[in-house]
C-alpha positions as CSV (number, residue, x, y, z in Angstrom):
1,X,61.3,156.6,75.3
2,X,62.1,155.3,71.7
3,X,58.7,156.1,69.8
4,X,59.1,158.6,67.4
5,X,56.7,162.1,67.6
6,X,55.4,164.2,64.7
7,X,54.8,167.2,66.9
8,X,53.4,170.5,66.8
9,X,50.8,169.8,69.8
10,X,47.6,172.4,70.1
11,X,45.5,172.6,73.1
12,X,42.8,170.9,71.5
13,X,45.3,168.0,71.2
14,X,46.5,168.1,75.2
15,X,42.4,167.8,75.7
16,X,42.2,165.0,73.6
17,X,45.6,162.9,74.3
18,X,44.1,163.3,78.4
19,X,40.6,162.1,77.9
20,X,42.4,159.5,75.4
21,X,45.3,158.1,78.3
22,X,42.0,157.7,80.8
23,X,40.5,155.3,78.1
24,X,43.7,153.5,77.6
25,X,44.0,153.2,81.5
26,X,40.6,152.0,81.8
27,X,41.2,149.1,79.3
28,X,43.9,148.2,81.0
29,X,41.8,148.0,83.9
30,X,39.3,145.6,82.1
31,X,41.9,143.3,80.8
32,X,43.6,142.9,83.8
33,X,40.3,142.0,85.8
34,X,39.5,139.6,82.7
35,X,42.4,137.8,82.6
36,X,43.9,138.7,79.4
37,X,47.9,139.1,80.3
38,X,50.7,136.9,79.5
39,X,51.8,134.4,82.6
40,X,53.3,131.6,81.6
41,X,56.6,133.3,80.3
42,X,59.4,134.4,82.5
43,X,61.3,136.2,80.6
44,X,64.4,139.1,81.1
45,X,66.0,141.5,79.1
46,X,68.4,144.3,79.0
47,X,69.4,148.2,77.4
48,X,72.9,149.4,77.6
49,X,73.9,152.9,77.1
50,X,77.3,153.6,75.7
51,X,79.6,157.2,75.2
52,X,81.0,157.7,71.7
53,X,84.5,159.2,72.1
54,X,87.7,160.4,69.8
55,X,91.0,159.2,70.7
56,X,91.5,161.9,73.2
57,X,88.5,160.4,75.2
58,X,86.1,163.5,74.2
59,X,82.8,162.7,74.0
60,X,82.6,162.3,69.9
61,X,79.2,163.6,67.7
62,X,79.2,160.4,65.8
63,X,76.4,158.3,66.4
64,X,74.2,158.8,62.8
65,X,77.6,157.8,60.9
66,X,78.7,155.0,63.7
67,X,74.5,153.5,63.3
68,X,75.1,153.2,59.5
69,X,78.1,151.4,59.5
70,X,76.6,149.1,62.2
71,X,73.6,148.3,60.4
72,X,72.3,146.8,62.9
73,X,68.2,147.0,64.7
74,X,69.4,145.9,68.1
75,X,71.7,149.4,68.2
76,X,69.5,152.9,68.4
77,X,70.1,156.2,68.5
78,X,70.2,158.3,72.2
79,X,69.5,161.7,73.3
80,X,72.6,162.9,72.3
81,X,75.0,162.6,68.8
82,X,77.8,161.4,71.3
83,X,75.8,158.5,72.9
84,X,74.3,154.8,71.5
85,X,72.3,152.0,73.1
86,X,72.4,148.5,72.5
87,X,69.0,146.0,73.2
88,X,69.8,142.7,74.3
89,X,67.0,140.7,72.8
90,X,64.3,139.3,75.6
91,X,66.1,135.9,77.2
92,X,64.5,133.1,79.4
93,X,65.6,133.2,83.3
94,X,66.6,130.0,83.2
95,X,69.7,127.9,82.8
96,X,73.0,129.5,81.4
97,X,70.8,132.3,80.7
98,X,73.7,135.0,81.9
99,X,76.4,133.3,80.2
100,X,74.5,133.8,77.1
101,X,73.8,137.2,77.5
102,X,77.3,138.2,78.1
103,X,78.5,136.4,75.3
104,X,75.8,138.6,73.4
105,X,76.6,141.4,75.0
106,X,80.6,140.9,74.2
107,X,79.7,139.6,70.4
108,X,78.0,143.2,69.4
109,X,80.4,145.4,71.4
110,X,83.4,144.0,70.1
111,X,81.6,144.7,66.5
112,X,80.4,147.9,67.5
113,X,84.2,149.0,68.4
114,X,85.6,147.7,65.2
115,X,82.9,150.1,62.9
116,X,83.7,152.8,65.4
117,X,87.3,152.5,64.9
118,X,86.8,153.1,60.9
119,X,85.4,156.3,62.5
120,X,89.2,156.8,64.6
121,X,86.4,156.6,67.8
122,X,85.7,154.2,70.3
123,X,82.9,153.0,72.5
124,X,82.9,153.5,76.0
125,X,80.9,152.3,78.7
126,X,81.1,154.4,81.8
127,X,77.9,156.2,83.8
128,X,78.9,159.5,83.1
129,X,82.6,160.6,81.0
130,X,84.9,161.9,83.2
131,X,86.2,164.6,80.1
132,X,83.0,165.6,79.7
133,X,83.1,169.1,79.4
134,X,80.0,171.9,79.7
135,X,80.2,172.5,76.0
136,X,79.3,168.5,74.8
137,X,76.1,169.2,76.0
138,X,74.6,172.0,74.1
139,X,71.8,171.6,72.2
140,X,73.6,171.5,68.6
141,X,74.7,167.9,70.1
142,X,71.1,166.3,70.3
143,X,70.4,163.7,68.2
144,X,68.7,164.1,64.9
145,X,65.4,162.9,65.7
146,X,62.2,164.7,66.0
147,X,61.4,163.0,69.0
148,X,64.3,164.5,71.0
149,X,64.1,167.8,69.9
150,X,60.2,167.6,70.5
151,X,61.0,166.1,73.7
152,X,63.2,169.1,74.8
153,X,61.0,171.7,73.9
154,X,58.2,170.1,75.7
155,X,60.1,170.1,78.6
156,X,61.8,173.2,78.6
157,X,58.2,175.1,77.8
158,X,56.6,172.9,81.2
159,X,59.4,174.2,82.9
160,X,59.4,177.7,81.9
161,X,63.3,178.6,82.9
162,X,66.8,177.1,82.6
163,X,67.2,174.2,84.6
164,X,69.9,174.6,87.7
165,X,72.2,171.3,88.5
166,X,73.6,171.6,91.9
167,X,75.3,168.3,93.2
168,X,77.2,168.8,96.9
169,X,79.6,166.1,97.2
170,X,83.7,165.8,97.9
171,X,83.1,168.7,95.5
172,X,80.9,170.9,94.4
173,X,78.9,171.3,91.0
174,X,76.9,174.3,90.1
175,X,75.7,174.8,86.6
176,X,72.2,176.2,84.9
177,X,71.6,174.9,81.3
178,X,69.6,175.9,78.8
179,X,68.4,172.5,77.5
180,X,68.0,168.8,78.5
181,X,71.3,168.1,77.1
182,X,73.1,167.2,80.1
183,X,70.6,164.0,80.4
184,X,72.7,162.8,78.1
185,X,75.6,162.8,80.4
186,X,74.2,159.7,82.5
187,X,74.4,156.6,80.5
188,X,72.8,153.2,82.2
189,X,72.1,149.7,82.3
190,X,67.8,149.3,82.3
191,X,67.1,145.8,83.1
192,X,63.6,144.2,82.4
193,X,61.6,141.4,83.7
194,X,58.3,140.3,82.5
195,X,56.2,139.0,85.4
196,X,52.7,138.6,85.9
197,X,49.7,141.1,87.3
198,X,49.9,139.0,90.2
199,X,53.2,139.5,90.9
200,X,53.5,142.8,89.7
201,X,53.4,144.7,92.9
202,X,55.6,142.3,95.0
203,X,58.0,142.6,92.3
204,X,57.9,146.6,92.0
205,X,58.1,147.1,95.8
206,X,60.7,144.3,96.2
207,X,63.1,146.0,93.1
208,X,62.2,149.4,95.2
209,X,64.0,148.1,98.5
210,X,67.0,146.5,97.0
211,X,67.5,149.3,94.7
212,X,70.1,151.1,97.5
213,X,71.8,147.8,97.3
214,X,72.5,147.9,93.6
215,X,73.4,151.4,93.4
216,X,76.0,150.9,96.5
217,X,77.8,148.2,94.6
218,X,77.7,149.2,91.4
219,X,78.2,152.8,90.9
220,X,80.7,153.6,88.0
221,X,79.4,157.6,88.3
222,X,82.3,159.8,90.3
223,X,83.0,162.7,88.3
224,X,80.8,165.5,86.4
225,X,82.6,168.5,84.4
226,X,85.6,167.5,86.0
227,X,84.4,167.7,89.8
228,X,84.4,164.5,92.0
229,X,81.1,164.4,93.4
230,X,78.8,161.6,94.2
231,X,79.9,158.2,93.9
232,X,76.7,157.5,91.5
233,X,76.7,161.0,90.2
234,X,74.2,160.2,87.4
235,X,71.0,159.6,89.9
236,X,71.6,163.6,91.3
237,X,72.2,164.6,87.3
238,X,68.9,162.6,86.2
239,X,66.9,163.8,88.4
240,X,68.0,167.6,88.2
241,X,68.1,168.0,84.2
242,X,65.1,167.2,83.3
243,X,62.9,168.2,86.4
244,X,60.0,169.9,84.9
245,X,59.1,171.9,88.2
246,X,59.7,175.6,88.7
247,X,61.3,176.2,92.5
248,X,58.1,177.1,93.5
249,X,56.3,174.0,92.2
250,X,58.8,172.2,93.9
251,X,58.4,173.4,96.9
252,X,54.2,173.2,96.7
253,X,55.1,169.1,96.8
254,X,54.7,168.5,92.7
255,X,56.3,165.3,91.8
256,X,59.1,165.2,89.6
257,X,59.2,163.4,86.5
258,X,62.7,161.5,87.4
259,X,60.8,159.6,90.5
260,X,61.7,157.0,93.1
261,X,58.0,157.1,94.2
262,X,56.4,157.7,97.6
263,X,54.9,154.4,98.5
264,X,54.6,150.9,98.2
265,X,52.2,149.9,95.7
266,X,49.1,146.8,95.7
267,X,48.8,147.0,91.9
268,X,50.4,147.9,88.5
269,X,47.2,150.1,88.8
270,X,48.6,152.1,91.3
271,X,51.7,152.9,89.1
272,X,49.2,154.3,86.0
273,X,47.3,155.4,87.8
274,X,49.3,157.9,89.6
275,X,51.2,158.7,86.0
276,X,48.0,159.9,84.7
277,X,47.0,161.9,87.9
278,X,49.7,163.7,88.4
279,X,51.7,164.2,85.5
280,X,50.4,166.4,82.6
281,X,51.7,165.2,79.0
282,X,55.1,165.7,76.9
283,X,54.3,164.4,73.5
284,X,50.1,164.4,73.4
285,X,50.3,162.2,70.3
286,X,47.3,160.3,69.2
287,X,46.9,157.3,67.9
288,X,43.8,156.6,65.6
289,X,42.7,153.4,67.8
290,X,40.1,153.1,70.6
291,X,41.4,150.7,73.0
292,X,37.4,149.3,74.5
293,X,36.6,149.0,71.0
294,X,39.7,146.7,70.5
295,X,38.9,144.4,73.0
296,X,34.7,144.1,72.5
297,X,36.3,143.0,69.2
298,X,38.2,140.9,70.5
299,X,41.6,142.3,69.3
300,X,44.8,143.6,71.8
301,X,45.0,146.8,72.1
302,X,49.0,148.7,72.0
303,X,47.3,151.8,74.2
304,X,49.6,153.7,72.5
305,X,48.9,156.8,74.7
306,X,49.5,155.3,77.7
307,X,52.8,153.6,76.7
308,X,53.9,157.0,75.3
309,X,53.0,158.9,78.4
310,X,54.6,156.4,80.6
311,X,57.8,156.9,78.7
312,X,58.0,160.3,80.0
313,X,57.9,160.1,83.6
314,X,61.0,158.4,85.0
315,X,60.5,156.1,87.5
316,X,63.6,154.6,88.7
317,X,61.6,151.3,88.9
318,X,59.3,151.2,85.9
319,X,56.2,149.9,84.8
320,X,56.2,148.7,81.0
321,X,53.0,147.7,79.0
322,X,54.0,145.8,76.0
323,X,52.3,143.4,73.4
324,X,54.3,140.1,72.0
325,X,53.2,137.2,69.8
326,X,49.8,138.8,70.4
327,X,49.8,138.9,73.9
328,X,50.0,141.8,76.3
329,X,52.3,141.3,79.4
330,X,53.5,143.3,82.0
331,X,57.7,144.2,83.0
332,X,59.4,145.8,86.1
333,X,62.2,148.1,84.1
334,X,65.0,148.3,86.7
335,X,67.1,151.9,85.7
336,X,69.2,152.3,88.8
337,X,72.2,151.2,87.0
338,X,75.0,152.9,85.7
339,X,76.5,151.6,82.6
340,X,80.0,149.6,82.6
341,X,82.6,149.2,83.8
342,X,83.2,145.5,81.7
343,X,80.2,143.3,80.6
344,X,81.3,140.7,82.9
345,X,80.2,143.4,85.7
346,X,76.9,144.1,84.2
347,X,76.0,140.7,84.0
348,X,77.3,140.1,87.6
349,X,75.2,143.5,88.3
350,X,72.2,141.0,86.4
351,X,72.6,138.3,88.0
352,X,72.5,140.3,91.6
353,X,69.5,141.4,90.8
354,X,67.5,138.9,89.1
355,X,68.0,136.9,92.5
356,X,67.6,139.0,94.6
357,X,64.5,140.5,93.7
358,X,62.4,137.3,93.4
359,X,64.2,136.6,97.0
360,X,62.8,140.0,98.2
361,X,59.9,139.4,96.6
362,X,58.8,136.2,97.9
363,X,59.9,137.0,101.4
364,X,56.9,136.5,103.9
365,X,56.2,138.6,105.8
366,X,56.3,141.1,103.0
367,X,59.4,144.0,102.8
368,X,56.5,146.3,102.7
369,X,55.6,145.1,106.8
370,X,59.2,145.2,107.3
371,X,60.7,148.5,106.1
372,X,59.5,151.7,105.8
373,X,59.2,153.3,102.2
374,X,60.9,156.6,103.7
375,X,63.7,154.2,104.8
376,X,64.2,152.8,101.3
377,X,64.1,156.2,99.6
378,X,67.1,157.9,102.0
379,X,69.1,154.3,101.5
380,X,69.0,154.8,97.8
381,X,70.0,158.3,98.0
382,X,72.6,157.4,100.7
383,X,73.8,154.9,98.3
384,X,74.2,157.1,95.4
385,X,76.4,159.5,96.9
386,X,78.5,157.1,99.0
387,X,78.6,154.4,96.5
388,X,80.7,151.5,98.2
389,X,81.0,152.8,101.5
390,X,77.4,153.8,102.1
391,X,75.5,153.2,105.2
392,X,72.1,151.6,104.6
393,X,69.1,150.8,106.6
394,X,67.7,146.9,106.6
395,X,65.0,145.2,108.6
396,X,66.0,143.1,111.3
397,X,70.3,144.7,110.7
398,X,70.0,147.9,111.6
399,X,72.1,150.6,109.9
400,X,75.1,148.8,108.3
401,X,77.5,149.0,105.4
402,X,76.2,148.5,102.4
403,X,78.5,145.4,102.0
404,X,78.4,144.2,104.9
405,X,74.6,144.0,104.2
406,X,75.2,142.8,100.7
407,X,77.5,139.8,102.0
408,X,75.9,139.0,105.0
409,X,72.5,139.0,104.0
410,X,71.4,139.9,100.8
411,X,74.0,137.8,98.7
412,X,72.7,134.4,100.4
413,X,69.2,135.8,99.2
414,X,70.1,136.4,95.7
415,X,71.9,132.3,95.9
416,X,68.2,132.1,97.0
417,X,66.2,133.6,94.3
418,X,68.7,132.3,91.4
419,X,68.3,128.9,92.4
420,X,64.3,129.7,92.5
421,X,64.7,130.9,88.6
422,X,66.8,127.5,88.0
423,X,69.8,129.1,87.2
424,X,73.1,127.2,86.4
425,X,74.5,127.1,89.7
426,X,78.5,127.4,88.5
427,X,77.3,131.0,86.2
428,X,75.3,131.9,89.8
429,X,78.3,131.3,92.0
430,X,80.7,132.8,89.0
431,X,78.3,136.4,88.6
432,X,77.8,136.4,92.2
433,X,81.3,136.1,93.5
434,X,81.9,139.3,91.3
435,X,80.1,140.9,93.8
436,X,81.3,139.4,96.7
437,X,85.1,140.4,95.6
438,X,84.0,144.5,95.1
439,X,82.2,143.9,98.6
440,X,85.1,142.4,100.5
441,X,87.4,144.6,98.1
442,X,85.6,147.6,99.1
443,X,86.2,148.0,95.0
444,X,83.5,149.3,92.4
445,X,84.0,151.6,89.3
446,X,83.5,154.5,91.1
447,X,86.2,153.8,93.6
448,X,88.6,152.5,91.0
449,X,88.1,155.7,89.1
450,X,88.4,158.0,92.0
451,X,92.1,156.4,93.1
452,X,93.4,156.4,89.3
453,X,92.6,160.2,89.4
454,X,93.7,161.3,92.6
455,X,97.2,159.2,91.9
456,X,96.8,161.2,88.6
457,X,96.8,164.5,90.3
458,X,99.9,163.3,92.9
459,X,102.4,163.3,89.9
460,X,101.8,166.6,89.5
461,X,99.2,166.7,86.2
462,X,96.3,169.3,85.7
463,X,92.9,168.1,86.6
464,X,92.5,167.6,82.8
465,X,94.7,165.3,81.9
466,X,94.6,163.6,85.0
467,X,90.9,162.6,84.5
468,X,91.7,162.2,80.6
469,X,94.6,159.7,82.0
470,X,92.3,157.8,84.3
471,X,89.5,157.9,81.5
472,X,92.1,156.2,79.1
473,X,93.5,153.5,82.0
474,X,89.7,153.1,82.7
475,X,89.1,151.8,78.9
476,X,92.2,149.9,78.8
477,X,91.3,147.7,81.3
478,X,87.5,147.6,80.1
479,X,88.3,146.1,76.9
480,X,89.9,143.0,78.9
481,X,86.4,142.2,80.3
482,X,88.4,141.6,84.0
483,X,85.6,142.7,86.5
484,X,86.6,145.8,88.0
485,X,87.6,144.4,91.5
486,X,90.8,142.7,89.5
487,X,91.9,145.9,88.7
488,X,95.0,147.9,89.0
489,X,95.9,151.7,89.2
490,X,98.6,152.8,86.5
């Protein structure tokens, strides 16, 4: 949610922003049945999160001073003074497409690193900093924007108590906090792809099956406050820090606002419409502009509210409403991801998915006849704490390995669905080896991290500076831009 907020919200204002969102939703109602989106372009496009850190691989409250040496639009701000985010302009699926993009990628972080070094920091991509510690995320660390503090207080006031993490895994983490702050721990890779109405909700339903997929070979999320827990440690974290719901609200069957979902969908409809039905607003700000009027004038309406409200509930697989050259157009906003660990790894992570999902999605009879939406919900959850050895669910397989599923069935489908975008077939067979390798590896980031550590902690070293020596091997070998599954332990 990048829009900024003025703030200070009355009830008079909830009233309005409400009534306002249902006019919003009910243009886009109209220009959908009238034809009015955006389907000739196919277009993708990415978000990557990054950690700020000192030399001793702290999390580092640099962000403002790191932006302005930068100078640079396509790098923002994040939730907290320790965090940035790069957007990868909007590409064509086509071609040499991920070749491009991680040249791109490589171009701006190898800048990015050389402005943060004038700063004695460096920029690290990782899902969540294994030195982070409790007190890097207090609220003093938020960024200095109005919209994160407004954000925060929102929350914490729906809320109406501290928030309680608890994450089970090879160990335990139990911690109540007094802010959002520890959102900030979970940094990620959002993918986007710009599709049509049409083929919204094939696209949304297939992004939702496969999702278990992704997380199981790419999570790069083991530790948190210096406890190894799940493997993709930042879905748990996400979902806990910033759940609005009391216990008890929880337990009545509210939603949360960090969401997989609870069914397969026929329409984008279905998406807004259930955003607006069951989740009240954050920031109720209003725009001055009446989206019906817009169109009987035959202008394009932003529907600013909706957008704005959307931006606050946290689907895993998102809906995005957004206007270019003019013309309104609809996007599936994949967030399973965790950032890292090398940008030849997020492209491969890319390229997996940009196949796969047209694959899924043009699969007949539909994944939605095949698998049940329960089933994909426990596989992504199954994949998050198990990471590359999970156990997953798939039609017509059974319950299998994740990578045994991955290289038996779902890579030849991602072949598939790249060759569908016209993709250059040496960068499909190049990205999509990388994933081959961590499957018959059995190697991902988190994997890698959790051996470094634990060889760490056989020479004898504290928990500390183990993880502070894994952390340091981790960003050694990042900077080469070797995919993770080359790797070596120290």
């Amino acid at each position: 949610m990048g829009q900024e907020v003025e703030g200070g919200f009355s009830r008079e204002d909830r009233q309005a922003y409400r009534e306002k969102v249902k006019r919003n939703l009910d243009a886009m109602r109209r220009m959908l049945d009238e034809g009015h989106f955006e389907v000739e372009r196919k277009l993708c496009g990415m978000e990557v999160e990054f950690y700020v850190v000192d030399r001793d691989v702290n999390p580092a409250n640099l962000n403002d001073e790191l932006l302005n040496l930068i100078e640079s639009e396509d790098f923002q701000t994040e939730l907290a003074q320790f965090n940035i985010e790069f957007n990868l302009a909007p590409h064509k699926l086509v071609g040499t497409v991920f070749r491009e993009m991680e040249e791109e990628l490589l171009t701006s972080f190898h800048y990015a690193q050389r402005r943060a070094s004038e700063l004695d920091a460096e920029i690290a991509m990782i899902g969540i900093l294994p030195t982070l510690d409790d007190l890097d995320t207090t609220l003093d660390n938020l960024s200095k924007k109005t919209r994160y503090r407004q954000l925060n207080d929102q929350i914490m006031l729906a809320r109406g108590e501290d928030f309680v993490v608890d994450i089970e895994g090879p160990e335990r983490v139990q911690i109540t906090i007094n802010s959002i702050m520890m959102e900030a721990a979970a940094t990620s890779v959002q993918l986007h792809l710009q599709v049509t109405p049409d083929g919204f909700p094939a696209t949304w339903n297939a992004a939702q099956a496969i999702a278990a997929a992704q997380v199981g070979v790419a999570a790069n999320s083991p530790f948190l406050l210096g406890k190894e827990t799940w493997r993709e440690t930042r879905i748990a974290l996400f979902e806990q820090a910033i759940d609005t719901r009391s216990e008890e609200l929880a337990a009545q069957g509210v939603r949360p606002r960090v969401w997989f979902g609870e069914r397969w969908i026929d329409s984008v409809l279905d998406l807004f419409d259930e955003n607006v039905r069951y989740f009240p607003a954050l920031l109720p700000e209003l725009t001055d502009q009446e989206p019906v009027e817009q169109l009987e004038r035959g202008e394009v309406p932003h529907l600013g509210e909706l957008t704005l409200h959307n931006g606050t509930i946290y689907r895993w697989n998102r809906p995005v409403y957004g206007v270019a050259r003019g013309k309104p157009h609809l996007r599936v906003e994949n967030r399973v991801l965790p950032a890292g660990p090398t940008m030849v790894d997020v492209i491969a992570n890319a390229a997996f998915y940009y196949g796969l999902v047209r694959a899924v999605a043009e699969e007949s009879p539909s994944i939605t006849q095949q698998l049940s939406f329960a089933a994909a919900t426990d596989n992504f959850f199954s994949a998050a704490r198990d990471g590359i050895e999970a156990v997953v669910f798939w039609p017509g397989v059974g319950e299998v390995p994740v990578t045994e599923l991955v290289l038996r069935t779902l890579l030849p489908l991602a072949h598939q669905g790249l060759d569908a975008w016209n993709v250059d077939r040496r960068d499909r067979d190049h990205y999509l080896g990388i994933i081959e390798q961590r499957c018959l590896r059995r190697v991902n980031g988190a994997s890698w991290m959790v051996r470094q550590a634990r060889k760490e902690l056989d020479t004898g070293c504290g928990r500390r500076d183990a993880l502070r020596n894994a952390t340091r091997r981790y960003l050694e070998l990042s900077a080469t831009n070797e995919p993770v599954h080359t790797w070596d332990l120290a």
